[in-house]
C-alpha positions as CSV (number, residue, x, y, z in Angstrom):
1,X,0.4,32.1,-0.5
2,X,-1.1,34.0,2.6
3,X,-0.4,37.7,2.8
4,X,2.5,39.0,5.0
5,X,-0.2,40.9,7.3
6,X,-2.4,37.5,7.9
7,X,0.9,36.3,9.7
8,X,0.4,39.1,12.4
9,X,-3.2,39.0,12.5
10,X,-3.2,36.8,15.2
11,X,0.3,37.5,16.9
12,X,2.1,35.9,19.7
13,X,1.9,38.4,22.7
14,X,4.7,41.3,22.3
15,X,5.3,41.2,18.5
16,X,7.2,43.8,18.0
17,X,5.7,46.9,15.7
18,X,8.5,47.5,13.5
19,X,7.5,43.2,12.6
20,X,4.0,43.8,12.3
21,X,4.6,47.3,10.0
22,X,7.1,45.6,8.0
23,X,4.1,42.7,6.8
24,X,2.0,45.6,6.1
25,X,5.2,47.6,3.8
26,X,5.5,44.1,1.9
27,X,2.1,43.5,1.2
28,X,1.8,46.8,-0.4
29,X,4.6,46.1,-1.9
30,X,2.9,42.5,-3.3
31,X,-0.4,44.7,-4.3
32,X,1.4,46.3,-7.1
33,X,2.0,45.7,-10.6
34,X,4.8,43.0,-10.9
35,X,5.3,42.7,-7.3
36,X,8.7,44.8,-7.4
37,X,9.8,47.6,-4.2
38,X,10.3,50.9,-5.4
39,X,12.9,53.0,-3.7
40,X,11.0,54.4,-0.9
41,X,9.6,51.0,-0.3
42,X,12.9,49.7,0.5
43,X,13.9,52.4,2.2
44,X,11.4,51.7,4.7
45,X,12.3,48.2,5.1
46,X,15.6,49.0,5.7
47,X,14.6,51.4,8.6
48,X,11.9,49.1,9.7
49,X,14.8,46.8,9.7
50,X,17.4,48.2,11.7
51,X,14.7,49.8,14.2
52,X,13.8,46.2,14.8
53,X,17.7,45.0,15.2
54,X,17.9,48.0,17.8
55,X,14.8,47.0,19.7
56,X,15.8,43.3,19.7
57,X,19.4,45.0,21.9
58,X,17.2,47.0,23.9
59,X,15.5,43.5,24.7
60,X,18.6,41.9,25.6
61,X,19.6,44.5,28.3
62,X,16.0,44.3,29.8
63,X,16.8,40.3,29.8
64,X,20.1,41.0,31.4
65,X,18.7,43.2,33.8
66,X,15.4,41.8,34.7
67,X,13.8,45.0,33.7
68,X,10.1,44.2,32.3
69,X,8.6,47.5,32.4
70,X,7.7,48.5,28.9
71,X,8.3,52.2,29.2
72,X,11.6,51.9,30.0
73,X,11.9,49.2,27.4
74,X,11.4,52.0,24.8
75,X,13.6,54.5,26.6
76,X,16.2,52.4,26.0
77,X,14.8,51.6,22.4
78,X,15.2,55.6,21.4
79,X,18.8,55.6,23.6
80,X,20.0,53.7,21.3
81,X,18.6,55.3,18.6
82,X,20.3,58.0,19.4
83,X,23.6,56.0,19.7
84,X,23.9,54.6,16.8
85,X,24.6,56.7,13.9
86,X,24.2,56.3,10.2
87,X,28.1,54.5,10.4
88,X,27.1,52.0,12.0
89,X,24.5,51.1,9.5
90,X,26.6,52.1,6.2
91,X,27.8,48.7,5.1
92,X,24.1,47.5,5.3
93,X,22.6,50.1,3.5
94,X,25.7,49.3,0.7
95,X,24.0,45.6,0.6
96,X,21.0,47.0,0.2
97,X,21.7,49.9,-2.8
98,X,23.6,46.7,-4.3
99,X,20.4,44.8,-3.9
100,X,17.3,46.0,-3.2
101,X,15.9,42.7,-3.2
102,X,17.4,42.1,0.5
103,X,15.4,44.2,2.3
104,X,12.6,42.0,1.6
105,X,14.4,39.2,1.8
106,X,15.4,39.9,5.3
107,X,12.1,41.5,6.5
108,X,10.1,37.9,5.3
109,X,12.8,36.0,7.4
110,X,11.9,38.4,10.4
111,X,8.2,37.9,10.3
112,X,8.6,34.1,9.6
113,X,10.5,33.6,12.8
114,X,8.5,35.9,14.9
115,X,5.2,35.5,14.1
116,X,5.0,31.7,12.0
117,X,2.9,29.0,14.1
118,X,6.1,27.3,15.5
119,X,7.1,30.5,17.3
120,X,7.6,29.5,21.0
121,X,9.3,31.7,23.6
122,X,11.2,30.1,26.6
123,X,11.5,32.6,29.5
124,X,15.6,33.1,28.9
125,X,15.8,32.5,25.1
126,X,13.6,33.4,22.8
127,X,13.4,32.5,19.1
128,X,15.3,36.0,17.9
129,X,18.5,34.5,19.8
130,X,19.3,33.3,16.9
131,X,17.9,35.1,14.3
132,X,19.0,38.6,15.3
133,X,22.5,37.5,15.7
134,X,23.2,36.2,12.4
135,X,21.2,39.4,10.8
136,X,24.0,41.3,12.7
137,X,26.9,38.6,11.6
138,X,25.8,38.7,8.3
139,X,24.3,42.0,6.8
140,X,26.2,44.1,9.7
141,X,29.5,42.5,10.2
142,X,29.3,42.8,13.6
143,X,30.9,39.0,14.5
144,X,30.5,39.8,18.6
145,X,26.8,40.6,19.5
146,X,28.1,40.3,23.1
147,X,30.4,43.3,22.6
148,X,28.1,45.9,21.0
149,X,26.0,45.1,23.9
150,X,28.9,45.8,26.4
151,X,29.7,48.9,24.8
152,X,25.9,50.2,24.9
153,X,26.1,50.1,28.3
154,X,28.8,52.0,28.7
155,X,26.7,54.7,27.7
156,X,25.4,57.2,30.7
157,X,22.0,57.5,29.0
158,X,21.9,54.1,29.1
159,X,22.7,53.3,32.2
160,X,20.3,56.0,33.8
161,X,17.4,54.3,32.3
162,X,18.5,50.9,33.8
163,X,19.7,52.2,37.2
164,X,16.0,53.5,37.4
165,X,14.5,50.8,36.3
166,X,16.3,48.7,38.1
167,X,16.0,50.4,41.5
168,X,12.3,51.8,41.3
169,X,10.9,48.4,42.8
170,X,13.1,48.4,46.0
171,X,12.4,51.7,46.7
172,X,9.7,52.0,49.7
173,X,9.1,55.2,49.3
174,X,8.7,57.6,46.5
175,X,11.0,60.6,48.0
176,X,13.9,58.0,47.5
177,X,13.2,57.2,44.0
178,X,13.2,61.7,43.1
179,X,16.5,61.4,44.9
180,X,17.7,58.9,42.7
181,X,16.3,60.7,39.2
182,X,17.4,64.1,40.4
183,X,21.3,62.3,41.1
184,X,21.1,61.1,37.6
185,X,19.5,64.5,35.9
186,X,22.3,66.4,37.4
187,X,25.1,64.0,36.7
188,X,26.1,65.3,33.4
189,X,29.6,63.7,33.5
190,X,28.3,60.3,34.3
191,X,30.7,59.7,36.9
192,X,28.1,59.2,39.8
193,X,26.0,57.3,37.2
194,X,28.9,55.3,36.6
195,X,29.8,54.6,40.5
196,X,26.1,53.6,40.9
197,X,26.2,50.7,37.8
198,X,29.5,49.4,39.0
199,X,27.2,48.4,42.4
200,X,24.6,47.2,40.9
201,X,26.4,45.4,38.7
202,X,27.8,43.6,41.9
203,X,24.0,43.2,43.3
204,X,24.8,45.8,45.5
205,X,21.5,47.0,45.4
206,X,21.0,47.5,48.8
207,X,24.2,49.5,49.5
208,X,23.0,52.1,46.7
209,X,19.7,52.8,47.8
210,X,21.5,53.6,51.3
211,X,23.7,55.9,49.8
212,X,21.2,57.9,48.1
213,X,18.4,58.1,51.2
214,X,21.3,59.2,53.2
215,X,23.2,61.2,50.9
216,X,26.6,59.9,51.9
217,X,27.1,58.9,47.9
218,X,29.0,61.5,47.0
219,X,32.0,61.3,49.6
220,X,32.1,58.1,47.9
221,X,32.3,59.6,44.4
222,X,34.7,62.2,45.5
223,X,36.8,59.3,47.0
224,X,36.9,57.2,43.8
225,X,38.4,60.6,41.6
226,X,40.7,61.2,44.3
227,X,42.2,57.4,44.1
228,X,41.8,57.5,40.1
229,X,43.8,60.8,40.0
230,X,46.4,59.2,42.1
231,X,46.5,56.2,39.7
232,X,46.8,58.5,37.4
233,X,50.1,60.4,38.5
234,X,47.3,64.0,38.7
C-alpha cells in the first residue's frame, strides 16, 4: 500500500499543510512496531485535524468574499484560531479519548479526498464541500455549517481582515487604504467596523470608500447610535 506522504508528493496546487503534515504524522506512525499511535501521535492528529476544519472555514469566507490573497487567507486562519476555544472542540476530543483509532481514521479520509488522483476543483465547489461538512456533522455536531460561518463573521477581527481585503483592490491610492486600516485599528468597539460590513455586504463598495477619503463616515456612525438608542427607549 503506498505511504501516506507519496499521496502529497505530487499535490494538487494549494494542498493545504495541516493535509500534507498529517501524511507525514501517519507515516511515522506506520514506521513503528505494530503500526499503533501513541498518545502524542494522536494528539497531533487531532490538532492537525481541527487546524485543517478551521482553515477549510477561513476558505469558505475567502469563497464568499472573493478574497484570493493568501496572507489574508491566514489572518483569517489564526482569527479563528483565536475564536474558537477548546469548547468548541470538547465533544471531539471525547471521540477521540474513546477512540484513538479515529484520529487516523479521519486524517486518511482527509488526505484521500484532497490529494487522491480523482481530486478535481471546480472554481465554486471544491471536493472538501462535502467532506468538511460531514467531519463537522459527524465528529463535531455542528448540523448547520452555514451558521458557524454566520456567526464567525460577526466577529470584528473578522470582519477587519475581510473589509481590508475586500477594499484594498478599489482603492487608487495608497493614502486611502491607511485611512481605512487606521478606522479599523482604532475601532475597538467594532461599531464603525460593523457600519462598514453592513455596506459591503450590500455591494456598497463604492459608497464606503467615499466615506473614508472624505471622512464624512463617522456622522454616519454617530447617526446610526443615535437612531439605535432611540429604538432602544436610551
Amino acid at each position: 500500500m503506498a505511504s501516506e506522504t507519496a499521496l502529497v508528493q505530487s499535490p494538487a496546487p494549494g494542498v493545504s499543510r495541516y493535509t500534507q503534515a498529517m501524511a507525514k504524522c501517519l507515516d511515522q506512525v506506520a514506521s513503528k512496531p505494530g503500526g499503533a499511535p501513541d498518545r502524542a501521535a494522536v494528539q497531533t492528529l487531532v490538532n492537525l485535524v481541527q487546524g485543517r476544519m478551521l482553515e477549510y472555514l477561513a476558505d469558505r469566507i475567502c469563497r464568499d468574499y472573493e478574497i484570493r490573497d493568501e496572507q489574508s487567507k491566514y489572518q483569517i486562519v489564526t482569527a479563528l484560531l483565536g475564536i474558537f476555544s477548546d469548547e468548541f472542540f470538547a465533544l471531539f476530543r471525547s471521540k477521540i479519548d474513546f477512540k484513538p483509532q479515529l484520529a487516523l481514521m479521519i486524517a486518511r479520509r482527509i488526505i484521500r479526498k484532497e490529494c487522491g488522483p480523482h481530486t478535481k476543483a471546480a472554481p465554486n465547489r471544491q471536493p472538501s464541500d462535502r467532506l468538511y461538512p460531514a467531519l463537522f456533522r459527524k465528529y463535531f455536531e455542528y448540523r448547520n455549517l452555514g451558521e458557524i460561518q454566520a456567526m464567525v463573521e460577526t466577529d470584528v477581527e473578522i470582519q477587519k481582515i475581510i473589509l481590508l481585503a475586500q477594499l484594498k483592490p478599489h482603492f487608487r491610492e495608497a493614502p486611502g487604504l491607511r485611512k481605512l486600516a487606521d478606522i479599523l485599528e482604532r475601532d475597538h468597539e467594532g461599531s464603525s467596523t460593523s457600519f462598514f460590513m453592513d455596506l459591503v455586504k450590500r455591494g456598497e463598495i463604492a459608497r464606503v470608500m467615499r466615506l473614508v477619503e472624505s471622512g464624512a463616515w463617522e456622522g454616519e456612525v454617530q447617526a446610526l447610535h443615535q437612531h439605535l438608542a432611540h429604538l432602544r427607549g436610551d
